[in-house]
Biotite code that builds the C-alpha atoms (Angstrom):
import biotite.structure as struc

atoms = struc.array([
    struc.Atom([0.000, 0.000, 0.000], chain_id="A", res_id=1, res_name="UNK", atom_name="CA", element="C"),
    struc.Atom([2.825, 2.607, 1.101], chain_id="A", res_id=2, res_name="UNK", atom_name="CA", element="C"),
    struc.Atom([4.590, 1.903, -2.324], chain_id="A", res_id=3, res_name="UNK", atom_name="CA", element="C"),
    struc.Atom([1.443, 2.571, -4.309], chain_id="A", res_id=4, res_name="UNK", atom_name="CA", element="C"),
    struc.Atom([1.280, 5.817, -2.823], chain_id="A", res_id=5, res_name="UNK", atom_name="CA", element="C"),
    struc.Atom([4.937, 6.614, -3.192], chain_id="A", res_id=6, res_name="UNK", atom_name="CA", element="C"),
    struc.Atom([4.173, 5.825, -6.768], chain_id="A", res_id=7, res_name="UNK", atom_name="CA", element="C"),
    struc.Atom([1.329, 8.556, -6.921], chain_id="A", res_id=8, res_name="UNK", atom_name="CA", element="C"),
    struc.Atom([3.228, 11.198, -4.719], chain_id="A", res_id=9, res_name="UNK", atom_name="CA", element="C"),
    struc.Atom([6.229, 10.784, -6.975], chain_id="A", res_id=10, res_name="UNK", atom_name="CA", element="C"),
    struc.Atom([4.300, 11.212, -10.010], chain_id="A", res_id=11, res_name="UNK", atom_name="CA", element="C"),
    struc.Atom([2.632, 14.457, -8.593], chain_id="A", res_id=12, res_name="UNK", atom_name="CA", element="C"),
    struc.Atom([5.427, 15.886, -7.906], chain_id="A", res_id=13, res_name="UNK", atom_name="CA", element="C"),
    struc.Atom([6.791, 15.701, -10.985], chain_id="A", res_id=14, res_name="UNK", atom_name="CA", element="C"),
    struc.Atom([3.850, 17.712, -12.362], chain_id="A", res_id=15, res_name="UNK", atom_name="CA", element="C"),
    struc.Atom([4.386, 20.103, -9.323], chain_id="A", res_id=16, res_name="UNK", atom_name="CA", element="C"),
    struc.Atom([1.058, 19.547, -7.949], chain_id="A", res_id=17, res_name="UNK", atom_name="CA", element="C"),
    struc.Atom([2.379, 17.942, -4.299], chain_id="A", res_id=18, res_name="UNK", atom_name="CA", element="C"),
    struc.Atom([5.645, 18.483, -1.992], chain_id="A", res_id=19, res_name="UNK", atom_name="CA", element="C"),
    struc.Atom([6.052, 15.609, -0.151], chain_id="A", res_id=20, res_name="UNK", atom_name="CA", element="C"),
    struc.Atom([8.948, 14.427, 2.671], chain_id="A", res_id=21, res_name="UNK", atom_name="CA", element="C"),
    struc.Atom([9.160, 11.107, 4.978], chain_id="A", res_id=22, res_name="UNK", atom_name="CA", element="C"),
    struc.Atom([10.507, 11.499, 8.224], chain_id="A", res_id=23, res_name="UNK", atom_name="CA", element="C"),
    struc.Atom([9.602, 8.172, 10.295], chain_id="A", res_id=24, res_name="UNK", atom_name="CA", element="C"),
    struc.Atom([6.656, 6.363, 9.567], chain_id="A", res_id=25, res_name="UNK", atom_name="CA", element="C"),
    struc.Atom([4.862, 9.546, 8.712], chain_id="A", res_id=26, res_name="UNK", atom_name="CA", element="C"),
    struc.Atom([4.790, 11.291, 5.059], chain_id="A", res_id=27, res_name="UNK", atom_name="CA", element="C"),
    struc.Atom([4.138, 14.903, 5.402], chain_id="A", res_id=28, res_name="UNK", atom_name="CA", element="C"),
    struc.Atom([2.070, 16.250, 1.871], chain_id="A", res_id=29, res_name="UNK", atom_name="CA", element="C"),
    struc.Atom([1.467, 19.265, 0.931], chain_id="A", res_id=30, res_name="UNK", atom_name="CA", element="C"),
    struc.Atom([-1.342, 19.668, -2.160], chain_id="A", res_id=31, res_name="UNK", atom_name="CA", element="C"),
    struc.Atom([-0.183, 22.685, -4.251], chain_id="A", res_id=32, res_name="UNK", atom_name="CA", element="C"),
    struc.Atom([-3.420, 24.380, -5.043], chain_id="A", res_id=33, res_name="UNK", atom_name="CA", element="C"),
    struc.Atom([-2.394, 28.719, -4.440], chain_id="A", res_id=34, res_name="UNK", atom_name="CA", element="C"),
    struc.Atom([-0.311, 30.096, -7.249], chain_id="A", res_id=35, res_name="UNK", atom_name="CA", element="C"),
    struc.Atom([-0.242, 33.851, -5.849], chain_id="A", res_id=36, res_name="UNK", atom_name="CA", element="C"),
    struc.Atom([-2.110, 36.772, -5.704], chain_id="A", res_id=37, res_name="UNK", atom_name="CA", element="C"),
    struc.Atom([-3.141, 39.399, -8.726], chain_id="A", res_id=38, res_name="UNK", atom_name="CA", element="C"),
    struc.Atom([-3.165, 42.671, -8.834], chain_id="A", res_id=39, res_name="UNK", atom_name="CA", element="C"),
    struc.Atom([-5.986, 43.755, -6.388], chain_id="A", res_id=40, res_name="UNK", atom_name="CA", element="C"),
    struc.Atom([-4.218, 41.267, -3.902], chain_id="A", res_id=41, res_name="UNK", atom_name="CA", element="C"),
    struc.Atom([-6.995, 38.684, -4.405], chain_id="A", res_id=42, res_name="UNK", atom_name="CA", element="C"),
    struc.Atom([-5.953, 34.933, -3.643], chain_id="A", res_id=43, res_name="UNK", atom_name="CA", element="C"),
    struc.Atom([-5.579, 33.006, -7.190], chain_id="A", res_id=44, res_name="UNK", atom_name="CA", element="C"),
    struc.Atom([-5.455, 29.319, -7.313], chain_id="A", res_id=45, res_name="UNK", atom_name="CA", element="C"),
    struc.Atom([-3.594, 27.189, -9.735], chain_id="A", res_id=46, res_name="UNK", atom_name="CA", element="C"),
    struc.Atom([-4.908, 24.689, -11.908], chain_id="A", res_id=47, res_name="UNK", atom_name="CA", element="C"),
    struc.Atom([-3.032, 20.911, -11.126], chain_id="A", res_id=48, res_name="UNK", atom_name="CA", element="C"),
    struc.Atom([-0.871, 19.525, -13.906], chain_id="A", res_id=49, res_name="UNK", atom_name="CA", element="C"),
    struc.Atom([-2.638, 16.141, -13.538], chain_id="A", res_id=50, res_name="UNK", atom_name="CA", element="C"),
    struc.Atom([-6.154, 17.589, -11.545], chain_id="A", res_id=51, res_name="UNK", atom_name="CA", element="C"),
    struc.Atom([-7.496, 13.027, -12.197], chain_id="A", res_id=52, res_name="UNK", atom_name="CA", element="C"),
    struc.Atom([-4.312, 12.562, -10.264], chain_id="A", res_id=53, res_name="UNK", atom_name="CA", element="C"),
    struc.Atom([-4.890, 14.869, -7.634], chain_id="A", res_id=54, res_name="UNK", atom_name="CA", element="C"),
    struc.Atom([-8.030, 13.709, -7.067], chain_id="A", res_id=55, res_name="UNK", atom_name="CA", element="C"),
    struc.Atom([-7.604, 10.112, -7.351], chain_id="A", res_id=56, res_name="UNK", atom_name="CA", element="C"),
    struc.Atom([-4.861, 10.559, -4.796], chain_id="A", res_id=57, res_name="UNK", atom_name="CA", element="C"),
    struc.Atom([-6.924, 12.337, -2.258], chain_id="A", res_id=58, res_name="UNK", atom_name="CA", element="C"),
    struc.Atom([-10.079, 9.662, -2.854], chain_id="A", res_id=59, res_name="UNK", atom_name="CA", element="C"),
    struc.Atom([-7.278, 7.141, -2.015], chain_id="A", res_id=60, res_name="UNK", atom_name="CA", element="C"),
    struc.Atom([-6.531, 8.628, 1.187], chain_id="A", res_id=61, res_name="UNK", atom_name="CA", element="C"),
    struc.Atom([-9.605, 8.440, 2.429], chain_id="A", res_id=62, res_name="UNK", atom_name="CA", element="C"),
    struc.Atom([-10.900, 5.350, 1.045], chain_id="A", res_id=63, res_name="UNK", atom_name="CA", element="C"),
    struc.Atom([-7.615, 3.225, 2.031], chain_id="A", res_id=64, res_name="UNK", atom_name="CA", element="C"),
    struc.Atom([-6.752, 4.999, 5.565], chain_id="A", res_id=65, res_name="UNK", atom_name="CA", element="C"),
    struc.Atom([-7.764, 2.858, 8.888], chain_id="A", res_id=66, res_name="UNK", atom_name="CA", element="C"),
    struc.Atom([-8.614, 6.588, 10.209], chain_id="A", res_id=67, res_name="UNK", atom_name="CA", element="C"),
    struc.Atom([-8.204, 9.794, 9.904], chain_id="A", res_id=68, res_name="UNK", atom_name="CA", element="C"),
    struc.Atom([-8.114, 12.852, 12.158], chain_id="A", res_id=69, res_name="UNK", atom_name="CA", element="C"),
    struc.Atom([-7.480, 16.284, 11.444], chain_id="A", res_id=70, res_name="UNK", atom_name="CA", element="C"),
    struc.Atom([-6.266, 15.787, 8.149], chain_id="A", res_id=71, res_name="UNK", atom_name="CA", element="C"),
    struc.Atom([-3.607, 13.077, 9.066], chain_id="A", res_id=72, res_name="UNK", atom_name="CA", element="C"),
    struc.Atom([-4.463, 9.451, 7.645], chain_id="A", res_id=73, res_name="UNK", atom_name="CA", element="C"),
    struc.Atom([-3.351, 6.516, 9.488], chain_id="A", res_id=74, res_name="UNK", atom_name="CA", element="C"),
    struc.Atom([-2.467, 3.086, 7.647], chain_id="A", res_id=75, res_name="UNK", atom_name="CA", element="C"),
    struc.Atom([-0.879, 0.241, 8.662], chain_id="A", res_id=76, res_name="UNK", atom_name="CA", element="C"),
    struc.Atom([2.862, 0.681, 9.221], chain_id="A", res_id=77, res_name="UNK", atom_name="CA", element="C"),
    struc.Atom([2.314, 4.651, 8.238], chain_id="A", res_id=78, res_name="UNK", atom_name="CA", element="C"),
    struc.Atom([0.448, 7.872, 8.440], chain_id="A", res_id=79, res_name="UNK", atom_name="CA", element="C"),
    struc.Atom([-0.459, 10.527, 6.011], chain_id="A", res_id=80, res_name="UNK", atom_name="CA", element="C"),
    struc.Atom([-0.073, 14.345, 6.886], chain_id="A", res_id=81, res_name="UNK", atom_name="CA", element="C"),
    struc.Atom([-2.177, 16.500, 4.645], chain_id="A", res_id=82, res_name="UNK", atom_name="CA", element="C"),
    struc.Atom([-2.521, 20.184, 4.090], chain_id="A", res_id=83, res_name="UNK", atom_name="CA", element="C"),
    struc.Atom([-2.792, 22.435, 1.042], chain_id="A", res_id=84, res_name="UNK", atom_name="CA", element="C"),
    struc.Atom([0.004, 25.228, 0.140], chain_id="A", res_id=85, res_name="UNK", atom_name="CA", element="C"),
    struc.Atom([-3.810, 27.604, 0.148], chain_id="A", res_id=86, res_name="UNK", atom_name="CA", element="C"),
    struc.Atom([-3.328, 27.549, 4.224], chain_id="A", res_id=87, res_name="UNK", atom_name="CA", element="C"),
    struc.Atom([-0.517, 29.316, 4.621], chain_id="A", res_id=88, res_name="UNK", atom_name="CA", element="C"),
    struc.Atom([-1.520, 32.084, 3.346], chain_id="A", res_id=89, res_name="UNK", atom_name="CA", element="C"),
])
């Protein structure tokens, strides 16, 4: 199951759409949906290289975790951090 995901999360990243690192059992992912702001300072939001991927990715999480709480997805062996790059803003 981990490598499945590793598969997706490597493949995202590629297209720039996730940031991912693995420090212990736990993967920390960050979805890269904010691109910036324009010129009247109003929050713009990028459109995914692969938005099937992105989606198909999240679905997984949530279909495939034993639990989740507060965003963070536990599975056998690991967990899943989530956030979006939109929060820090």
């Amino acid at each position: 199951m981990e490598e499945m995901m590793v598969k997706m999360l490597t493949a995202l990243q590629a297209g720039e759409d996730v940031r991912y690192s693995h420090r212990g059992d736990v993967y920390y992912v960050t979805i890269e949906d904010f691109e910036g702001f324009d010129d009247d300072w109003c929050e713009v939001y990028r459109d995914y290289s692969d938005a099937a991927l992105v989606d198909e990715f999240e679905y997984w999480l949530e279909e495939q975790a034993s639990s989740e709480e507060d965003y963070c997805y536990h599975f056998d062996g690991f967990s899943v951090q989530l956030s979006y790059s939109s929060w820090d803003i």
